[in-house]
Structure formats: C-alpha cells, structure tokens
ZAKE-421130 format. One record per residue (C-alpha): x, y, z. Coordinates in nm, 4 decimals, always signed. Layout:
<bados>
{bado {X,Y,Z}};
...
</bados>
This chain:
<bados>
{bado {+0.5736,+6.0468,+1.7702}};
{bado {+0.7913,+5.7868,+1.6839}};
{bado {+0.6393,+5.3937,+1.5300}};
{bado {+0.8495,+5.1103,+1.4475}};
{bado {+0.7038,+4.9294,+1.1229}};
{bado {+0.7260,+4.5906,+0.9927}};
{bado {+0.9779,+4.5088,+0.7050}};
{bado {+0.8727,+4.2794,+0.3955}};
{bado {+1.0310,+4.0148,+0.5279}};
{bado {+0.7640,+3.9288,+0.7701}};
{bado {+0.5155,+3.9791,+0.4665}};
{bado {+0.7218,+3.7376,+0.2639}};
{bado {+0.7310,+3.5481,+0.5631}};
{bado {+0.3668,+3.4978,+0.5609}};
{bado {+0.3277,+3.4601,+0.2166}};
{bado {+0.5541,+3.1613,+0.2162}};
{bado {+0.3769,+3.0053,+0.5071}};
{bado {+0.0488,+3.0369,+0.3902}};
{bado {+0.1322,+2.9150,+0.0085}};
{bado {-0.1895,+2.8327,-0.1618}};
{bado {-0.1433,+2.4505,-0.2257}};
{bado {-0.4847,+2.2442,-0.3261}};
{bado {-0.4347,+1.8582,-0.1960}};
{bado {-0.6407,+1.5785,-0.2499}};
{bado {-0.5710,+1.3862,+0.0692}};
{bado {-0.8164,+1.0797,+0.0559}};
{bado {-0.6694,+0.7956,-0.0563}};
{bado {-0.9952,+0.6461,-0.2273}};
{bado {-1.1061,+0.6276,-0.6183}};
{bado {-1.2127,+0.9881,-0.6162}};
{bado {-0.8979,+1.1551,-0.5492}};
{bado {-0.8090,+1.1948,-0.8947}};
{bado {-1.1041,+1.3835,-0.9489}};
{bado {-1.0259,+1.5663,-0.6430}};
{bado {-0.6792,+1.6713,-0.7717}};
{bado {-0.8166,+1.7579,-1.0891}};
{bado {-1.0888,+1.9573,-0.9114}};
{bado {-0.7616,+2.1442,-0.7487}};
{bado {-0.5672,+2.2277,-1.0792}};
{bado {-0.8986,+2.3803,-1.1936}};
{bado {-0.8933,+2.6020,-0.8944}};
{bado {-0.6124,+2.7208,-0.9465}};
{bado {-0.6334,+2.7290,-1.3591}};
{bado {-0.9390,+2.9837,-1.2844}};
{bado {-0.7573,+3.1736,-0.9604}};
{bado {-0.4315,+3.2964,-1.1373}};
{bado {-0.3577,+3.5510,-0.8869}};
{bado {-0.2886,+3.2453,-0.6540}};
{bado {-0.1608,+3.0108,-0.9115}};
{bado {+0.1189,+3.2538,-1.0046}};
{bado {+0.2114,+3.3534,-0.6425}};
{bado {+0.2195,+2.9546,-0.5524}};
{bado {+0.4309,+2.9240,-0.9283}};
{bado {+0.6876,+3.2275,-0.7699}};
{bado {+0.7044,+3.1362,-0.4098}};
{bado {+0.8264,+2.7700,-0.5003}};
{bado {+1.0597,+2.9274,-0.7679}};
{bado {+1.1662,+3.2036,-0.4940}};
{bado {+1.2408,+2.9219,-0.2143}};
{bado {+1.4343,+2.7297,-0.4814}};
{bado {+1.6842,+3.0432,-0.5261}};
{bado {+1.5391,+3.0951,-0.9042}};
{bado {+1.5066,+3.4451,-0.8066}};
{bado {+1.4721,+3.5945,-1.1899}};
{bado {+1.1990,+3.3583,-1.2689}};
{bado {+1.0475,+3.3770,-0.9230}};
{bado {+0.9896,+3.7798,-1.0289}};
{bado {+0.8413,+3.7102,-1.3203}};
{bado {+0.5707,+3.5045,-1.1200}};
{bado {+0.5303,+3.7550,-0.8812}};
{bado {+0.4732,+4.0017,-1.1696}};
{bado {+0.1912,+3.7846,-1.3351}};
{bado {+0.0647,+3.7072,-1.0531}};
{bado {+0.0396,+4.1100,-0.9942}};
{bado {-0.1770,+4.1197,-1.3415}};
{bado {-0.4646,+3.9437,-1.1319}};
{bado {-0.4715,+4.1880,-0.8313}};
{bado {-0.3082,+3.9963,-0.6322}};
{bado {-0.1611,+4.2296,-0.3445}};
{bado {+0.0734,+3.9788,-0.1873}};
{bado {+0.2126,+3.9369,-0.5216}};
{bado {+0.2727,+4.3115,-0.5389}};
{bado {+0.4049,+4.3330,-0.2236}};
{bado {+0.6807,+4.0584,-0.2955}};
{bado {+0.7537,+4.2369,-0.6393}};
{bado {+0.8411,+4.5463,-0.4649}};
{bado {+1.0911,+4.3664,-0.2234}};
{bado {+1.2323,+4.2003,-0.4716}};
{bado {+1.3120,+4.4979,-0.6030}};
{bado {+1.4428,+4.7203,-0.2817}};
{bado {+1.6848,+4.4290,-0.1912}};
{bado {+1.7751,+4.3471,-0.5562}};
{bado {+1.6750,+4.0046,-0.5620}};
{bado {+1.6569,+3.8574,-0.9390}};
{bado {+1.6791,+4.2160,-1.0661}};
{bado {+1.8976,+4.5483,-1.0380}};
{bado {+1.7737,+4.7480,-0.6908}};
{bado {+1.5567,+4.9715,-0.8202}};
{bado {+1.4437,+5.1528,-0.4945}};
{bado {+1.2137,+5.3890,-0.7125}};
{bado {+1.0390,+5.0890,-0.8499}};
{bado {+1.0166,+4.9003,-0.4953}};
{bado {+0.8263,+5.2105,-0.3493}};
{bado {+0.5896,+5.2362,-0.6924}};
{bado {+0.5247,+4.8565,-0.6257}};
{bado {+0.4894,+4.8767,-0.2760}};
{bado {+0.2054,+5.1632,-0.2828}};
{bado {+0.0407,+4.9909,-0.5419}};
{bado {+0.0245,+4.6628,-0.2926}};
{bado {-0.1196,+4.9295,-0.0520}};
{bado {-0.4078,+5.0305,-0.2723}};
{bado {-0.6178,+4.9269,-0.0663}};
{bado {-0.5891,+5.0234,+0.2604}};
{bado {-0.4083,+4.6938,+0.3664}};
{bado {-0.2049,+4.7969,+0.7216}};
{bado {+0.1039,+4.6276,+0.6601}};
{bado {+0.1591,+4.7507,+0.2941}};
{bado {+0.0400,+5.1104,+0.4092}};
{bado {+0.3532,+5.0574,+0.6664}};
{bado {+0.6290,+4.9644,+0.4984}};
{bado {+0.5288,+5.1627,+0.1771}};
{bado {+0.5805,+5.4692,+0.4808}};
{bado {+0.8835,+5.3118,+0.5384}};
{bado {+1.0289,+5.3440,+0.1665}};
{bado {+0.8769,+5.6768,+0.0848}};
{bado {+1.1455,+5.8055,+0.3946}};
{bado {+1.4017,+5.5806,+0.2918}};
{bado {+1.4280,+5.7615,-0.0639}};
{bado {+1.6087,+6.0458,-0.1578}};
{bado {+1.4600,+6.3184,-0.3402}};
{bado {+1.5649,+6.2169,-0.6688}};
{bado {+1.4360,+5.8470,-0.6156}};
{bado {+1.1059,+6.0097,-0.4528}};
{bado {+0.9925,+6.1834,-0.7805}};
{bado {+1.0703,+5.9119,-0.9810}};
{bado {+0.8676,+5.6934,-0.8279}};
{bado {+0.5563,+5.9012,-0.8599}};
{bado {+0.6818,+5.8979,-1.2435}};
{bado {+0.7079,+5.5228,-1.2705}};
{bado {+0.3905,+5.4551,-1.0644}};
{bado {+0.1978,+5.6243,-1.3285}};
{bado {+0.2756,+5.3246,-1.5410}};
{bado {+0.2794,+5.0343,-1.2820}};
{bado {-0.0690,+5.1672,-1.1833}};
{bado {-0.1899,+5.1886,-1.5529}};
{bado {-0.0987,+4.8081,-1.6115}};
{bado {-0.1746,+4.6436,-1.2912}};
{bado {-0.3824,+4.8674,-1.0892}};
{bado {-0.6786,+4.7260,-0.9521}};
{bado {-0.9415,+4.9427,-1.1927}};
{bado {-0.7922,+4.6701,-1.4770}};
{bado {-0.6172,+4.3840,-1.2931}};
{bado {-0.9415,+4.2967,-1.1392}};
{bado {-1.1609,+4.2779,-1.4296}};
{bado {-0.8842,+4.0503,-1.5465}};
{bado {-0.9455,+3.8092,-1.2497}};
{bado {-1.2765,+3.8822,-1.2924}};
{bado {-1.3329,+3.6935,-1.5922}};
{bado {-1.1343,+3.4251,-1.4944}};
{bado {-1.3539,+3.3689,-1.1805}};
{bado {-1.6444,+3.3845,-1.4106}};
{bado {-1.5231,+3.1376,-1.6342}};
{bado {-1.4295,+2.8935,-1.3943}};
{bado {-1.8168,+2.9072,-1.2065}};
{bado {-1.9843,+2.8105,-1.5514}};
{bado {-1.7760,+2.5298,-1.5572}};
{bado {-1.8069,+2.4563,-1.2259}};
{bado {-2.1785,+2.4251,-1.1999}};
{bado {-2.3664,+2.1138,-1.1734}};
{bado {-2.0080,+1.9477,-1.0738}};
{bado {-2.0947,+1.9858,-0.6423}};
{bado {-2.1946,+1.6371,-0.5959}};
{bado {-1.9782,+1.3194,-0.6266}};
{bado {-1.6984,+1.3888,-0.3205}};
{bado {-1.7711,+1.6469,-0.0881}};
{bado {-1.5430,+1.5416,+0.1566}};
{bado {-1.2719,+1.3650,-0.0635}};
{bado {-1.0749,+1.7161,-0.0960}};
{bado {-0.8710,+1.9546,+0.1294}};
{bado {-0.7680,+2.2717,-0.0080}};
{bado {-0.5596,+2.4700,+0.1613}};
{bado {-0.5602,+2.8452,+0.0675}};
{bado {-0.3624,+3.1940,+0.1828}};
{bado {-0.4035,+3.3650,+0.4941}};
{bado {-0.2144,+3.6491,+0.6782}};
{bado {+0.0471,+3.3979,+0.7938}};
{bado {-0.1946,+3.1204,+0.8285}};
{bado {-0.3442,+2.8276,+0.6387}};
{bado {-0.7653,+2.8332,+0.5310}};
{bado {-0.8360,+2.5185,+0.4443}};
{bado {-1.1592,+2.4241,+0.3465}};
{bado {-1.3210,+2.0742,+0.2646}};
{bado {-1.4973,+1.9661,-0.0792}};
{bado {-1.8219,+2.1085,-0.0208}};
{bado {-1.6488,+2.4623,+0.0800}};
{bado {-1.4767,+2.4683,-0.2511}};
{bado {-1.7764,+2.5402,-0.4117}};
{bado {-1.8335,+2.8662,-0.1977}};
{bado {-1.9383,+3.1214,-0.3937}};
{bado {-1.6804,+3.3706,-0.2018}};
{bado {-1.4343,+3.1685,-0.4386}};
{bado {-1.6765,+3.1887,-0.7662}};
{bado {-1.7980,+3.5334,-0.7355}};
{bado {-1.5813,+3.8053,-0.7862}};
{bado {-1.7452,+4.0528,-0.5554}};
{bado {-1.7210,+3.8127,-0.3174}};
{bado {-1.4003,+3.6984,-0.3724}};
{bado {-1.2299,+4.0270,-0.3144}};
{bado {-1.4288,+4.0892,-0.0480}};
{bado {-1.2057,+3.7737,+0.1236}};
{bado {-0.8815,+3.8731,+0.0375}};
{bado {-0.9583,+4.2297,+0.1812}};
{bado {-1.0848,+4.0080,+0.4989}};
{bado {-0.7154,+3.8433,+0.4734}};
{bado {-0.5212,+4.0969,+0.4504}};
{bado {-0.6926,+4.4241,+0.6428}};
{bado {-0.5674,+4.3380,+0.9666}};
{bado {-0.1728,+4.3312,+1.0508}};
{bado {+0.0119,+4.0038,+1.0279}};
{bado {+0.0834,+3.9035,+1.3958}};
{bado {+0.4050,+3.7875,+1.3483}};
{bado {+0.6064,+4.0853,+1.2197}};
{bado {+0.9626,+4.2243,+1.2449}};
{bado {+1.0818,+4.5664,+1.3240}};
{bado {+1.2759,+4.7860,+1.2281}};
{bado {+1.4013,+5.1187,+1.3125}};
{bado {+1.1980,+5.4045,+1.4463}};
{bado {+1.0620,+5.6028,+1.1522}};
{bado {+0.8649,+5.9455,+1.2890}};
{bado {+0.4720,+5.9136,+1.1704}};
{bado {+0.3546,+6.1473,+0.8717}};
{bado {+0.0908,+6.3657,+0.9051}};
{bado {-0.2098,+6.2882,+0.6999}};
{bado {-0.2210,+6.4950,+0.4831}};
{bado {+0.2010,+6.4438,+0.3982}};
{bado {+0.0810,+6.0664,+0.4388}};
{bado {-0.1889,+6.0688,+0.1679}};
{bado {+0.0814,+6.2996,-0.0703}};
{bado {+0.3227,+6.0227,-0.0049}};
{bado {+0.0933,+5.7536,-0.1615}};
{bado {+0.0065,+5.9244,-0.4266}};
{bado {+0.1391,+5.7855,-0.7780}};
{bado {-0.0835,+5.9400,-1.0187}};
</bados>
C-alpha cells in the first residue's frame, strides 16, 4: 500500500504562519504594561521565544543564526523547533547536509506521537542509505540525551514555574488591554488579557498537554511528495528507534 506524506516544508510553513508574537494592541495608558506583560511571556516560555527569535532570523536569510535558535529553542521541548532543526539540516540550510542528523532530529520531533513528524521522519528513514541509517541511530543516542523530552521538559518546567510566582496577584489592572497571539498547526490562538493568565500557560502539565492538543492532528495544509510504500509496525517502531 502506497501513502504520499507531507514534506517539512508545509511544517515550516505552518510554523512561520503561526509565529508566536505577543501584541499589545490598545492604544490607552496600559499598553505598556501590556507589552511588558508580553516580554514576560515569552522571558518564561523559551521554547516559543527561541522559535519566534529563529523564524524571524530564518525569514531574514540569517540561516546559521536562525539554527542556532531553532536548537535552543529544541532545549525547551519544543517539537516545532525540532522539526525545523532537522530540515535545516536535510536541505543544508545554515549548516553542512547532514542527512543522518536530519533523521535523528526529525524522530526526536516525533517523540511524541505527533502525525506529521511520525510522517516525514518515515519519509527520511527510506530516503537513507544504509550507512546514513546506522548512523543516525548512533547520533540520536546523543541528540536524545541532550534534548529529549525526559530533560528538555523539566527545563521548561522550571521556567513555567518561575514565571507563575511572579505572575500571581498581577490578573487585575487590564484584562482586555492585551492580545496575544500564540502557535497553532498553521493557525493563530490568540487569546485576550484575562486568558493570559490561563493556567494551561502557567502549569506545566497543562501546558504540554496544549501543545500535544496543537500538534496531534495533521496540519491541513500540507504538500506531497512522492509515494513512499507504508512500513509495517513492527519495521515502523524499529525505524524510530534511536536508543
């Protein structure tokens, strides 16, 4: 049986659409606090800070810089961030290709389950010789070790935490006076003042519990490719594996 999956383009596509800016958009006395009240988001939710930080860079052509976003960006969890890391590095952009490193990247951005990520990682594992296939099992060991999610998200974790102590008692004074306007799957979230104080946003279960929300089902607006026949499960799961 024969499938035709999505390339990262469509992903990057999506990311760029749907970069996380925070906008104070009332022209009254409290939208200094309001932008202020932005820059904190972001100060205490890296994972998007960084991804905004490398899509701008990326859309200005600074793609070696752009990379490096992407990559601390990828310290938080963040499995958009992955995902563009691991293009960046199958088309070369801001870096040698590195199709070994691309695939390593790619499955890590599919940790968890996410459809698209699960395809196109599918799509790399078949793309790779067998030279480039066992070295990216070898390399993934140390990708995984540094940004999988059993440590990047205790790193965002405490970030998240940080941010809600400092965040409470401040949910008066101009609900209303701010827009922010967060990620989707190739779509904008944008939530008003009193939103921003969500706890989905201040507590980390919660929080990841969104993004998986986000990013579980496919992005609507993908591109194909070429057929590439369907693994089995089980040489599916063997595929994935990087440990």
């Amino acid at each position: 049986m024969k499938h035709r999956y999505l390339v990262l383009g469509a992903i990057a596509l999506a990311l760029a659409s749907a970069a996380p800016r925070l906008l104070a958009t009332n022209p009254d006395p409290d939208a200094a606090h309001s932008a202020a009240a932005s820059e904190g988001f972001l100060e205490y939710h890296p994972d998007l800070r960084w991804r905004k930080i490398g899509l701008e860079r990326y859309e200005q052509g600074k793609l070696d810089s752009a990379l490096q976003a992407f990559i601390r960006s990828s310290r938080y969890a963040d499995k958009g961030s992955q995902a563009m890391v691991a293009e960046m590095y199958w088309k070369g952009e801001g870096t040698q290709v590195d199709r070994a490193q691309a695939y390593a990247w790619m499955d890590l951005a599919a940790e968890r389950g996410y459809k698209d990520f699960l395809a196109v990682r599918e799509h790399y594992w078949n793309s790779l010789d067998n030279q480039e296939q066992k070295r990216a099992l070898v390399v993934g060991k140390d990708i995984y070790a540094d940004f999988g999610d059993d440590v990047a998200k205790p790193r965002l974790e405490r970030k998240i935490t940080q941010g809600r102590r400092k965040t409470t008692g401040s949910r008066t004074g101009y609900k209303g006076a701010l827009t922010v306007l967060l990620p989707g799957n190739g779509n904008w979230i944008t939530l008003d003042g009193e939103q921003y104080y969500n706890d989905k946003f201040w507590q980390p279960e919660l929080y990841f519990e969104w993004q998986d929300q986000i990013w579980r089902e496919p992005y609507k607006g993908r591109v194909e490719v070429g057929a590439v026949t369907e693994l089995g499960t089980k040489d599916a799961d063997a595929a994935g594996k990087s440990d």
